[in-house]
N, C-alpha and C positions, 0 to 999 in steps of 0.2 A: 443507528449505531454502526459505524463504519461500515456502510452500503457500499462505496466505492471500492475499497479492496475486497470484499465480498465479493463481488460481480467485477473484478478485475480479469483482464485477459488472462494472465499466467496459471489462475484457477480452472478446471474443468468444471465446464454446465454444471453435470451432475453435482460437485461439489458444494458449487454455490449457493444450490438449490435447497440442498439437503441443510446448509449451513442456517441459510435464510426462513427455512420453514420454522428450523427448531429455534431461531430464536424471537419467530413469531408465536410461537406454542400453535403450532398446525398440523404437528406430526399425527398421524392420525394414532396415536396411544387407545392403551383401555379409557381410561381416564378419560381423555376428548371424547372419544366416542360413546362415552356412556352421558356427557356432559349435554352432547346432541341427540340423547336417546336411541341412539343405533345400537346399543348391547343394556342387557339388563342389571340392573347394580353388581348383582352377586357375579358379576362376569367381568372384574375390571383386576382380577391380583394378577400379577406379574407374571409374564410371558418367562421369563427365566425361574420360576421354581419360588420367589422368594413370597415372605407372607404378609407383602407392601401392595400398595394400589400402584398402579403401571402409570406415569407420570413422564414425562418426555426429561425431567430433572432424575426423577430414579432411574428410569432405562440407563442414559447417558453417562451419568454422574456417580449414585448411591447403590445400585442393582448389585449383590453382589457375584453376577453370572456376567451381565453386560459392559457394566459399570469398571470392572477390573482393566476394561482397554486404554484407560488412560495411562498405565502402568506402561505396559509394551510403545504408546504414542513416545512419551517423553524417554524411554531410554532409548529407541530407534531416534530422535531427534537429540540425542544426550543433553536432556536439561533436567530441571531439579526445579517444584514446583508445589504447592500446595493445590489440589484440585478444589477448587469452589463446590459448594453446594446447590447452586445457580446456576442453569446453563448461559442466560443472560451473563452474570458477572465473571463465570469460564469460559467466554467469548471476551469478554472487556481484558481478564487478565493474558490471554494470548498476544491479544491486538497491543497492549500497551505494553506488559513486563518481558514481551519477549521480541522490542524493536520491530515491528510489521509495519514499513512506511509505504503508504499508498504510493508514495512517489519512487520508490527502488523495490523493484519488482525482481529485484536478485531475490531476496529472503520469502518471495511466494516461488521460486521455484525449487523450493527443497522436494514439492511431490511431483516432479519430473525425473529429478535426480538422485531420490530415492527409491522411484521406481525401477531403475535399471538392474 
């Protein structure tokens, strides 16, 4: 799923990295890691308060501690958007409804030029 702009130059490492992982579900969440046995069942609700199992889709997307950053994302980028409940298909609708061409690398440098 759009691995090329992913790991496009205009992105930083870290970005890509963090982008890549969660939409392999490898974040290491409660949830994963209780999947691989590293934490005990009753040890997997949510790192923000809520009374949800910690899911790399709740963190991101539903958390209502975590999850509210999408709010701040799209009015800092002024757009107007429905947030998915998918981090997969909230990665498809960036890449698709919001024009990201692998091949005009103008529209990945919004976090260059929003950094300043």
């Amino acid at each position: 799923m759009h691995s090329k702009l992913i790991w496009s130059k205009p992105v930083p490492f870290k970005v890509s990295l963090f982008a890549w992982r969660t939409i392999k579900n490898i974040i290491p969440t409660k949830g994963n890691l209780r999947r691989k046995e590293v934490l005990p069942a009753n040890s997997i609700m949510c790192s923000g308060g809520c009374v949800q199992d910690e899911s790399i889709n709740h963190l991101l997307l539903d958390c209502d501690f975590f999850g509210c950053i999408w709010h701040f994302v799209h009015h800092w980028l002024d757009i107007s958007t429905v947030v998915s409940s998918d981090i997969g298909c909230h990665a498809q609708q960036y890449f698709d409804a919001h024009a990201f061409d692998k091949n005009n690398s103008e529209n990945l440098n919004v976090y260059a030029t929003k950094q300043s």
